[in-house]
N, C-alpha and C positions, 0 to 999 in steps of 0.2 A: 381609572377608566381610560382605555385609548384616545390618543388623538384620531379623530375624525379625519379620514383624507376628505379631498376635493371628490372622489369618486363616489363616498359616502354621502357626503352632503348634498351632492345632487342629487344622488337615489332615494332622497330620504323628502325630500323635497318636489321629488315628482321631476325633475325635466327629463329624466334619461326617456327614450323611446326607444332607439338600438346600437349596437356595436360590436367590435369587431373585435375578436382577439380579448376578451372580457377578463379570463384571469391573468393574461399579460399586463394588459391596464390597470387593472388594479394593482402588483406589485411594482409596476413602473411609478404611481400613485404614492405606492407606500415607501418606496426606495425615491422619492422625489427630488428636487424639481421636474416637473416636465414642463416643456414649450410643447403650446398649442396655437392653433390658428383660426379664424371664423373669418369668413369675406362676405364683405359688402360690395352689393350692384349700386354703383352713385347715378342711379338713373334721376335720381331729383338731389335738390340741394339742401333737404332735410331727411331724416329718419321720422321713422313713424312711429306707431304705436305697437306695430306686429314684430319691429327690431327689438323691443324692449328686452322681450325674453331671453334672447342669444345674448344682447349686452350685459344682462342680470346674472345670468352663464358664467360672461366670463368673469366678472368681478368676483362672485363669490368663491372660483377658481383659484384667482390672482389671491385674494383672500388668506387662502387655503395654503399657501407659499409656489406656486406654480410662476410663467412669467405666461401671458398672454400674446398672442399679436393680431392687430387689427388689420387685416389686409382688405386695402382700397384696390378695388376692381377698376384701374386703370385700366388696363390692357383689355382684359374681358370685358370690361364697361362695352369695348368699343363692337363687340361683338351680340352682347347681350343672353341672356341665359331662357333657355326656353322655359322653364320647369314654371308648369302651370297656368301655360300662355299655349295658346291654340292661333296666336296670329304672330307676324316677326316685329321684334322690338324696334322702332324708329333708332338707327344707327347717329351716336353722336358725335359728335366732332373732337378731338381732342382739348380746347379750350373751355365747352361746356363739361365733360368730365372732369378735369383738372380741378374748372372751379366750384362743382358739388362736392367734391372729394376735402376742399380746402375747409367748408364750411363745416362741412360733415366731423370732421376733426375736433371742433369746438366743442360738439353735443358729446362724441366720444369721451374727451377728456374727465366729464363730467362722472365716467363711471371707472376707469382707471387710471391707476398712477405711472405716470411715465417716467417719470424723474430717474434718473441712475437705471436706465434698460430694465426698470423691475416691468415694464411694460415696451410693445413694438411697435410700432404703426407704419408701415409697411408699402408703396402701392406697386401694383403686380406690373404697371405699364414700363417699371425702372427693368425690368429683364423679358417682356412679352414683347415692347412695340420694337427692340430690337433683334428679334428673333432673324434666324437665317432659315426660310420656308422651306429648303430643300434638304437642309440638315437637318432640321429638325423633326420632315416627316422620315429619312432613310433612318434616323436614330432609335425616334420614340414612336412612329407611327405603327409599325409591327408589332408594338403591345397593344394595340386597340383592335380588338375584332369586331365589325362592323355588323355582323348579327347579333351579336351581344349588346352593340351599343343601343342596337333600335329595338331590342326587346325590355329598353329601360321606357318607364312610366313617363319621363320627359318628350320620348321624343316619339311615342305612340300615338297620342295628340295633335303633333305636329304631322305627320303622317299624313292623314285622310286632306290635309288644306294647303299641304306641299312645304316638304322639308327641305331648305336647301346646307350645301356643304358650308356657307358661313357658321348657319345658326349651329351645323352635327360638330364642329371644331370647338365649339366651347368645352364640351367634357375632357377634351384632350388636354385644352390650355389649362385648366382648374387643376387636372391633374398633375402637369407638369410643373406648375404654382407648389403643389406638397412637393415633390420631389426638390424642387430648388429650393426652398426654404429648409428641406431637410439639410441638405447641404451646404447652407450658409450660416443656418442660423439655429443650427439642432432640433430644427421643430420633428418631433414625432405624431401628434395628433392633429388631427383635422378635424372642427364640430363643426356644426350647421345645424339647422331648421330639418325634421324628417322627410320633405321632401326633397335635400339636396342625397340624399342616401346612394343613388347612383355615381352621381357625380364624387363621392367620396368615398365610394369603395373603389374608384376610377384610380384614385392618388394613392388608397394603399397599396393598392398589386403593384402600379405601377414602381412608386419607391420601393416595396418589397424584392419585387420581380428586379430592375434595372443594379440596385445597388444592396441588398439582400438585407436592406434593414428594416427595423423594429418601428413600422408606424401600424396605426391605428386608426381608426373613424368612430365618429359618436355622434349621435342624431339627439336633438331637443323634440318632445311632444311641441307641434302646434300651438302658438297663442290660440284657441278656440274658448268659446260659451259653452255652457250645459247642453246647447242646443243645436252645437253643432257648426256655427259660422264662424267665420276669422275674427279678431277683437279688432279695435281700429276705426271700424267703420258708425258715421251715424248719417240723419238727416242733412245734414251742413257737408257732409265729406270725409274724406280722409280726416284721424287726430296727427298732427304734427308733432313732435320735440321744438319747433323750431316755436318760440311763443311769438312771432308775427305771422305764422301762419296758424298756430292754435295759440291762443291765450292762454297764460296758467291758472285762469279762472275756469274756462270752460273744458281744460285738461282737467280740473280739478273735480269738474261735474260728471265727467265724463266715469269717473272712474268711482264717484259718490254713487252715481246713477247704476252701477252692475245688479244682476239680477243674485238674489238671494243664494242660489246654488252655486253661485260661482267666487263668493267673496274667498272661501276659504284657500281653494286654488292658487289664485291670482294673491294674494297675501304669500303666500309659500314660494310663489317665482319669482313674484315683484318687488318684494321688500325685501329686508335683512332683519328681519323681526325671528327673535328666537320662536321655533316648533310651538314650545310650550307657551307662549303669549300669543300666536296664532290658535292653537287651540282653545284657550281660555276666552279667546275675544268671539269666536265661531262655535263656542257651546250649547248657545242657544239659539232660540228660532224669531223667525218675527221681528217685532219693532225693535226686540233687543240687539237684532245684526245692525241697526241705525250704527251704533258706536262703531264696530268692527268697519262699516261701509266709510265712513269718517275718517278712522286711521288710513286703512288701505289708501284713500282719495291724498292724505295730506303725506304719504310717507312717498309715494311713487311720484307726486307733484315735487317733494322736497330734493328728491334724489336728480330728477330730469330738471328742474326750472333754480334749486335751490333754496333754503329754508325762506329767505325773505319772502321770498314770491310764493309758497307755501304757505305761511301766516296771512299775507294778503286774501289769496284764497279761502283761506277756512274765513276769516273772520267775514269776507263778504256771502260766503254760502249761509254762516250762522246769521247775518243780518236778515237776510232774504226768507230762507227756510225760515230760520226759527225767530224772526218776527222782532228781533231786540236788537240795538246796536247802543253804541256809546252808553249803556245805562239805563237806556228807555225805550218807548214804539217805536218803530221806525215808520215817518210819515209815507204817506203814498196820493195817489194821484188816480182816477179812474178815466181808461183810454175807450174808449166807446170800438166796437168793432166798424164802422163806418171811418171816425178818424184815420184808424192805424190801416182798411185798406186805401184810405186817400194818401197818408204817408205825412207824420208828421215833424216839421222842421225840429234842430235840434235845440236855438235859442228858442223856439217857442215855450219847446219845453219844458227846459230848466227855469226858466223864470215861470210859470205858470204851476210849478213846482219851491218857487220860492228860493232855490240855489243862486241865483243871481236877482239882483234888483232893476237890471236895467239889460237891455241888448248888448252896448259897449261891455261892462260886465260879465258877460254871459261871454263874449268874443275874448275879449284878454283871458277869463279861464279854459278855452277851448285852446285859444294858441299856446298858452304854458304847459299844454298838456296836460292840468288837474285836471279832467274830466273822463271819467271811464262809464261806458256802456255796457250790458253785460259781460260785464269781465274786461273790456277792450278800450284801448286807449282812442279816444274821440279825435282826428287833426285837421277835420275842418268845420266850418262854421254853417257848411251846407251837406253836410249829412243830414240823412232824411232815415226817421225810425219805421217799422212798417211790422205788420203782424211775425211776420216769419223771424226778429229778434224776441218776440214772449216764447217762454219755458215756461208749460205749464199756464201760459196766461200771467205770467210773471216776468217781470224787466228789471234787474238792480241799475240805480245811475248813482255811480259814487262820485264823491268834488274831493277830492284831495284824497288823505289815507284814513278819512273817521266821518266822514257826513255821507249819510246814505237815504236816499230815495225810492221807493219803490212804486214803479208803475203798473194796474191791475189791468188786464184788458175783458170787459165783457161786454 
């Protein structure tokens, strides 16, 4: 049986959406390595849950024997990218970019190997913030025809509520981003999310057009639900990577929680789970996708947060959900809906709960940090619980890594 290229494997897996040059890429594929490129906007100082996909891209890629590069939107940070924004992006400073871009790296790490260049990590502002404005629009600026650029889907949007020449000079920079990387660093392809698809057919002509080479563009489907909307989002907010702004507990839920039509998708993008164990886990219907929803939850927790904080998770989902912990019931405690909208303190808690015997008690395990709230680590002694922490009418309070609590609200 053939080896599988990278092209294979994505198409087989569902990310592909479009591209460019299709039986070029693919022999480029088969005749391998190729360097590719994906960019990220460091408009915050974590990734989210809608980056996952492109990051899940590239690894299974890199995988594949290809070499990756993560290009950090220094440059363009500073400018911001319209695509799918109908207002202008709050323009950042260079220190604020800098230092999302630094943190940003961390979570990256977690899904490629950079050791010995088998991976790049890249930021565009080391050749954009010194750009020379005049040369570089008499050079590169007569490859960009300005009614082709406003008949892209980015900047139609912007249109109607006033488009200015900062926000239209992104497509140009993004594209001169492919062209230089080609030239530095052999990159041939450029992927992204489907709605960067303008934007990256921007860098192939232009690499094409300017220096007559062999690049390419490839678009990812959408992170979306059965139903349509972007994944990411819930009642609470944005899901973060970064687990002080989402915990790997309720990263864990988040993704326990998917709706039936969608477990088998998001297994096929999100993990590295072979086809065939993906299908075997999504062969049935009903309470039997419980196990599939389980894997999916501990295997995309394992890959973003790491297997420890993985196991953590499951073990406190199976407490809660399914009602057993250490061996036996897990105790609980009934919150009255009057209490929890009055707001109750956290030492009241646990001690009325039986986790500490006394106040002082209760305070030393708060300050040591034993104490975790649904999923989240407790740091002070005047945190106040309130209806909007119950799931379901359900609270886990764990004391270390094995004593679990559960508080009911009716």
């Amino acid at each position: 049986m053939p080896t599988l290229t990278a092209y294979d494997i994505l198409e087989q897996r569902g990310y592909i959406e479009s591209v460019t040059h299709e039986d070029e890429l693919r022999r480029a594929f088969g005749d391998g390595p190729v360097t590719f490129y994906i960019g990220y906007d460091p408009t915050a100082d974590s990734l989210h849950v809608g980056h996952l996909l492109t990051m899940m891209a590239m690894a299974q890629m890199q995988r594949a024997g290809n070499r990756p590069i993560a290009l950090m939107g220094g440059g363009t940070g500073m400018v911001g990218d319209t695509t799918g924004r109908n207002d202008m992006r709050r323009v950042m400073t260079v220190e604020e970019v800098d230092g999302n871009i630094a943190k940003i790296k961390v979570q990256m790490s977690r899904f490629l190997d950079f050791a010995d260049d088998k991976a790049l990590m890249l930021n565009n502002g080391d050749w954009l913030r010194s750009l020379n404005y005049l040369d570089f629009v008499r050079e590169y600026g007569i490859h960009f025809p300005v009614n082709r650029m406003l008949s892209a889907e980015t900047y139609k949007t912007r249109l109607e509520q006033g488009l200015n020449f900062f926000e239209l000079s992104y497509m140009t920079l993004q594209a001169y981003d492919f062209l230089y990387q080609y030239r530095n660093y052999g990159c041939t392809l450029q992927c992204g999310g489907s709605d960067q698809w303008a934007n990256i057919l921007a860098g192939v002509e232009l690499t094409r057009r300017v220096d007559g080479g062999s690049a390419f563009g490839l678009t990812f489907k959408l992170l979306q639900t059965s139903a349509g909307t972007k994944m990411g989002k819930t009642a609470k907010g944005t899901v973060w990577l970064d687990a002080e702004k989402t915990s790997p507990y309720e990263f864990f839920q988040y993704f326990r929680n998917v709706d039936d039509a969608d477990v088998k998708q998001i297994l096929c993008l999100l993990t590295f789970l072979p086809l065939e164990e993906v299908e075997r886990l999504t062969g049935e219907s009903g309470a039997a996708l419980n196990t599939a929803k389980e894997v999916l939850a501990y295997e995309v927790t394992k890959i973003v947060h790491g297997g420890a904080a993985a196991d953590d998770a499951l073990a406190a989902a199976k407490a809660l959900f399914g009602g057993a912990g250490d061996g036996g019931n897990i105790p609980f405690t009934i919150v009255t809906a009057e209490e929890a909208a009055a707001g109750l303190n956290v030492l009241d808690v646990i001690i009325t709960a039986g986790l500490a015997a006394s106040r002082s008690e209760g305070r030393r395990l708060v300050e040591q940090g034993g104490l975790k709230i649904g999923g989240l680590s407790v740091g002070s002694v005047e945190h106040v619980i309130t209806a909007s922490d119950f799931t379901d009418g359900k609270l886990m309070i764990q004391k270390g890594k094995k004593v679990y609590h559960r508080l009911i609200l009716e």
